[in-house]
C-alpha positions as CSV (number, residue, x, y, z in Angstrom):
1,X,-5.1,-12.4,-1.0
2,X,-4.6,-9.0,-2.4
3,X,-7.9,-6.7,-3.4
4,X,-7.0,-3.4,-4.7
5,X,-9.8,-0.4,-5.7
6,X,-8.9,1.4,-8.8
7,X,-10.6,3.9,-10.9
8,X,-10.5,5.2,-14.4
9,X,-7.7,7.3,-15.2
10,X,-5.3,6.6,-12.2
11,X,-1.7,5.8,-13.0
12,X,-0.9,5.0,-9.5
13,X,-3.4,2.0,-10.2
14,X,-2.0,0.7,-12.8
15,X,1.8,0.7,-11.4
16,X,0.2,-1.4,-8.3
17,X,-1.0,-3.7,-10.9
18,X,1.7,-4.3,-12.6
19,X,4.0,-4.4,-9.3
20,X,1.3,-7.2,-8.0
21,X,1.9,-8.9,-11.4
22,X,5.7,-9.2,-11.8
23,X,5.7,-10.7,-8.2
24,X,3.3,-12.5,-9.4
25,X,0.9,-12.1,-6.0
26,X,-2.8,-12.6,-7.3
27,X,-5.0,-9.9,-6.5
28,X,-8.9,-8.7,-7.1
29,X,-9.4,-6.0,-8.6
30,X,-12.4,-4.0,-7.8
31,X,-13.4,-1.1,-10.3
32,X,-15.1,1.9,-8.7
33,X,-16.7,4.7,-10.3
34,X,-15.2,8.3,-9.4
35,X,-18.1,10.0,-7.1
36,X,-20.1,6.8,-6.5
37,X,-21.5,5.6,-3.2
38,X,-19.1,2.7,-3.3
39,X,-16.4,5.0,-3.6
40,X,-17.6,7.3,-0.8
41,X,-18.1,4.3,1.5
42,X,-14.5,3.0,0.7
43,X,-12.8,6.7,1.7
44,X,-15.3,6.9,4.9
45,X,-14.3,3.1,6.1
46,X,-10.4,3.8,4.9
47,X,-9.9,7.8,5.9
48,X,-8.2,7.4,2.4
49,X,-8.7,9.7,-0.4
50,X,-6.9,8.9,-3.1
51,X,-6.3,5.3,-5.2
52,X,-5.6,2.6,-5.6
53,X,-6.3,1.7,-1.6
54,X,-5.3,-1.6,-1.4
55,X,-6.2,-4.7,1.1
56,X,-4.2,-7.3,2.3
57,X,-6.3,-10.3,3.8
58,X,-8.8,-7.6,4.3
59,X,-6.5,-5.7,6.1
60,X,-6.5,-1.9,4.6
61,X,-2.4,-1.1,3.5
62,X,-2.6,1.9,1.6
63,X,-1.8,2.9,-1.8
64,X,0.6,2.3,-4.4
65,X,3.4,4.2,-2.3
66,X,2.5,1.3,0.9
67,X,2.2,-1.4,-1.3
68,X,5.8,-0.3,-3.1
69,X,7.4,-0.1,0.3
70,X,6.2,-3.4,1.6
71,X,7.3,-5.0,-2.1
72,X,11.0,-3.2,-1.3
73,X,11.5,-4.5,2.0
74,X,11.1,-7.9,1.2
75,X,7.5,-8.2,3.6
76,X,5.3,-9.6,0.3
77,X,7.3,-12.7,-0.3
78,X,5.3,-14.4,2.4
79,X,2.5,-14.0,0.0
80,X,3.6,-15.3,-2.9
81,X,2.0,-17.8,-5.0
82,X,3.7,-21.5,-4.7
């Protein structure tokens, strides 16, 4: 399963979306707001500072540039939906 933080305003976000859409990998999508604690937890627990940052069976990836490498070498097709 696929979680991916986003925020308001972030592009980046919304091309992982859409790239976790058309191959068709469900996903969670968890909302933060820019500044809030949940937000500064995320970056403290990730080292990360930008979004999306984006899990993988609870396992921390990256961003959309991670997620788009992974998609391009073939390694998400394991998780694909049957």
């Amino acid at each position: 399963m696929f979680k991916i933080y986003t925020r308001d305003y972030c592009p980046y976000c919304e091309h992982a979306k859409a790239l976790l859409k058309r191959l068709n990998l469900p996903y969670e999508e968890i909302h933060l707001e820019i500044g809030s604690e949940e937000m500064q937890a995320l970056i403290k627990k990730t080292n990360h500072m930008t979004m999306p940052q984006i899990f993988i069976e609870n396992k921390f990836i990256g961003g959309y540039d991670d997620l788009k490498s992974l998609a391009d070498s073939g390694e998400l097709e394991q998780f694909k939906s049957e």
